[in-house]
C-alpha positions as CSV (number, residue, x, y, z in Angstrom):
1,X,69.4,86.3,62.5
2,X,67.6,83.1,62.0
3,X,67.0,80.6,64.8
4,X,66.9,77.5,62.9
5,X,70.5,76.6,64.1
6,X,69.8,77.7,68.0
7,X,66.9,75.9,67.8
8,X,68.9,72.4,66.1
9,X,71.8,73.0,68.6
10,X,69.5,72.9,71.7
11,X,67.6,69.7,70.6
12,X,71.3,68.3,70.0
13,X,71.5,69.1,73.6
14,X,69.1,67.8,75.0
15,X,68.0,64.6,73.4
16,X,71.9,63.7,74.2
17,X,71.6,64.9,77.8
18,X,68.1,63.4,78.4
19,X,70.2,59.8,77.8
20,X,72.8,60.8,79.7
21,X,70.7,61.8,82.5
22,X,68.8,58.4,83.0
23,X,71.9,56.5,82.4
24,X,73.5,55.4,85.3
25,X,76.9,55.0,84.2
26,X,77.1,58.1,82.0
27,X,75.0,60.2,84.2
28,X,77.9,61.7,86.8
29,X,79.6,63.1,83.6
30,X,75.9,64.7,82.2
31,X,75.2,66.2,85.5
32,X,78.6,68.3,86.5
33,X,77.7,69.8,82.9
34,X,74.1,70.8,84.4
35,X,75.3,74.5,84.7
36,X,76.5,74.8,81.7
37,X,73.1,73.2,80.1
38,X,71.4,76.5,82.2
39,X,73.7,79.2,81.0
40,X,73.4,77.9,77.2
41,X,70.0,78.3,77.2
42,X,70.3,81.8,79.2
43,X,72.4,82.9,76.4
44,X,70.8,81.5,73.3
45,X,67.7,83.7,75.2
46,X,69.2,86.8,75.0
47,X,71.1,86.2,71.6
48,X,67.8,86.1,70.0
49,X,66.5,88.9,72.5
50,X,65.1,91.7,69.1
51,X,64.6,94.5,71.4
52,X,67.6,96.0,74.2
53,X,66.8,98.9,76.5
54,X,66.9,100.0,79.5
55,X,63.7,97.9,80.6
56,X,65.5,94.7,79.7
57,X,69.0,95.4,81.2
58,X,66.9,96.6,85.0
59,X,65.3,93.2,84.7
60,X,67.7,90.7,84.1
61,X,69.9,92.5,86.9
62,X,67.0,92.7,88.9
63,X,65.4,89.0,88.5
64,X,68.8,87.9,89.0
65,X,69.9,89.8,92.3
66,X,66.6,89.1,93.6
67,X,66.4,85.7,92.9
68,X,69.7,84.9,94.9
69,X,67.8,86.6,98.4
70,X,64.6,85.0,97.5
71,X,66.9,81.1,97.4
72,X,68.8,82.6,100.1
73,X,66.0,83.6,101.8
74,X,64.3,79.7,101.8
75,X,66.9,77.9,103.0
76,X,65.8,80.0,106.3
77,X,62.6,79.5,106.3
78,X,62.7,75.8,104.7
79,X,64.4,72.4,105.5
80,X,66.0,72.9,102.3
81,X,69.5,72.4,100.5
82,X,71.0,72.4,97.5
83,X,73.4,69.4,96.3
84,X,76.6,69.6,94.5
85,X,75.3,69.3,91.0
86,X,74.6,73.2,90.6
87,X,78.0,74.3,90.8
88,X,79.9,77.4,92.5
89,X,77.7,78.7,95.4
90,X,77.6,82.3,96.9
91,X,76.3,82.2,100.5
92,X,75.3,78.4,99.7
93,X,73.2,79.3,96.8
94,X,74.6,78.4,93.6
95,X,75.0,80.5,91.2
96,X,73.1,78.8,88.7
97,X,69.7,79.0,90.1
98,X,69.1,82.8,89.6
99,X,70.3,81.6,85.9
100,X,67.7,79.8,85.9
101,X,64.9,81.9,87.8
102,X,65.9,84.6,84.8
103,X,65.5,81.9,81.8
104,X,62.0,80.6,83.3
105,X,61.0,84.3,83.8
106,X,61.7,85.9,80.8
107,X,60.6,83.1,78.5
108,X,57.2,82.5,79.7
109,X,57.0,86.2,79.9
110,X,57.7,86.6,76.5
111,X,55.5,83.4,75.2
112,X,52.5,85.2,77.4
113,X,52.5,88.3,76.4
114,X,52.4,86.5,72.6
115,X,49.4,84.6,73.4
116,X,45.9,85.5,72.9
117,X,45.5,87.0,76.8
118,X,45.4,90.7,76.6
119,X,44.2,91.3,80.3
120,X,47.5,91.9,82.2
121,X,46.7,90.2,85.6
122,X,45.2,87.2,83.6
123,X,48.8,87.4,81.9
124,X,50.8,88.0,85.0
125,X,49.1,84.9,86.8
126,X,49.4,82.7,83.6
127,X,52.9,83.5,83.5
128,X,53.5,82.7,86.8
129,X,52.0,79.2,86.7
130,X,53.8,78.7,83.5
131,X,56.8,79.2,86.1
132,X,55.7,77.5,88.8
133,X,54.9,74.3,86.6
134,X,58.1,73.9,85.5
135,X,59.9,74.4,89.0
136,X,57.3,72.2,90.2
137,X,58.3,69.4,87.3
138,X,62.1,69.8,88.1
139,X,61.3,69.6,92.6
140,X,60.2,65.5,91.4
141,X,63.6,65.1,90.2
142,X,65.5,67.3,91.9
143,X,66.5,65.2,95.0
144,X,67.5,62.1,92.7
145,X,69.7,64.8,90.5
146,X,71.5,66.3,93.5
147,X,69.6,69.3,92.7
148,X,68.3,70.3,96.0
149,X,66.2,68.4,99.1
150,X,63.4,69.3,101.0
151,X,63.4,67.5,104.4
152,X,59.2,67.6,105.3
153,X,55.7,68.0,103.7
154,X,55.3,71.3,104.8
155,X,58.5,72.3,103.4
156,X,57.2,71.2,100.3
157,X,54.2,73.1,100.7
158,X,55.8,76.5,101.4
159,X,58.5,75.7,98.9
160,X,55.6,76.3,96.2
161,X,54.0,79.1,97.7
162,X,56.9,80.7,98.1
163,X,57.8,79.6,94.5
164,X,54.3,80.9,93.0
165,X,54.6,84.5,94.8
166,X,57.9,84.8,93.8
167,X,56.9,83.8,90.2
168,X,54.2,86.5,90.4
169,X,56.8,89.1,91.4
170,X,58.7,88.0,87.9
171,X,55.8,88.6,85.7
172,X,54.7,91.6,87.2
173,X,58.1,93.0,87.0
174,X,58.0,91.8,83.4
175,X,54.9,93.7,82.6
176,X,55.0,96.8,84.6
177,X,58.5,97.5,83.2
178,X,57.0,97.3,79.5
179,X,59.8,94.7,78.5
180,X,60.0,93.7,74.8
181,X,58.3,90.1,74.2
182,X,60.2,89.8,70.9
183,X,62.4,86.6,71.4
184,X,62.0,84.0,69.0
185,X,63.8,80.9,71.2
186,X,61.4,81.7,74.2
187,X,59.1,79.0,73.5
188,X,61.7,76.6,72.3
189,X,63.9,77.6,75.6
190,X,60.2,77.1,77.9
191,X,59.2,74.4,75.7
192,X,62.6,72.5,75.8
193,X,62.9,72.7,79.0
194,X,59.9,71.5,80.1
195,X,59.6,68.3,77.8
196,X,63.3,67.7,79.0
197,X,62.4,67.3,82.2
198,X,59.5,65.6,81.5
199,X,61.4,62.8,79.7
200,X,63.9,62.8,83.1
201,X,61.0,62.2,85.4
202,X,59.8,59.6,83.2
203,X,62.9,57.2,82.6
204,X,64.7,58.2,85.4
């Protein structure tokens, strides 16, 4: 199945909610659609996923149940909150964000594991920072978004080491589980992302 039209589709999507984000009077209506701009890309992913087995069905339910203790588990430990912008919460944590944890996990996995790095830890800790960039990208925006706040500087700071071990966790997961790289939208998904938010931070 070719991803020419995924691949159109997204940029459609973004370029039109890049303007709606930085614009203040359209941007209410852009952001209670910021879900839905998650889930597409989660299932554009896995559309285009070539390989389905066992290995990938234990990590997406794994990633994803994990992911909602590990949110769960920082608004315990850190001055941090989530706004209204992600949507339906369970136990305060919206649903969206393990949605998200998956999509930044699974596509950097698979552009790693693509790239020239054969040595498994070096591709584990690439990945991770691949993950941990772009978490780190959306945090600059996130309080202006209603995404989530983070009420001190050491919250910050334990925000991203928690974010960078948890991140570690993913890729290792990823690898020891032997999980199929073979997704042609990862790096579009990864890559659109991350220039997305790039254009927010910048003209926002």
């Amino acid at each position: 199945m070719s991803y020419v039209p995924a691949v159109i589709l997204l940029m459609i999507v973004y370029m039109a909610s890049l303007v709606g984000f930085t614009t203040p009077h359209q941007q209410a209506w852009y952001l209670y659609y910021t879900p839905y701009f998650i889930l597409l890309n989660a299932l554009l992913l896995f559309l285009y996923q070539k390989e389905w087995n066992k290995s990938v069905f234990f990590f997406i339910a794994s990633t994803f149940i994990l992911s909602l203790g590990i949110e769960t588990l920082m608004t315990q430990i850190i001055p941090y909150s989530f706004g209204k912008t992600l949507g339906f919460s369970l136990l305060g944590i919206p649903l969206v964000m393990p949605i998200y944890w998956l999509v930044n996990a699974f596509s950097t996995a698979c552009i790693i594991h693509k790239s020239p790095l054969k040595n498994q830890w070096l591709q584990i800790i690439s990945g991770a920072l691949l993950m941990t960039g772009l978490t780190g990208l959306i945090h600059q925006v996130a309080p202006k978004l209603d995404f989530w706040t983070i009420a001190s500087t050491n919250g910050n700071s334990l925000f991203f080491a928690v974010v960078f071990l948890w991140s570690l966790v993913c890729q290792y997961l990823f690898a020891r589980l032997q999980v199929s790289s073979k997704n042609s939208m990862a790096i579009y998904i990864y890559g659109g992302l991350l220039i997305f938010f790039i254009g927010v931070f910048s003209f926002l």
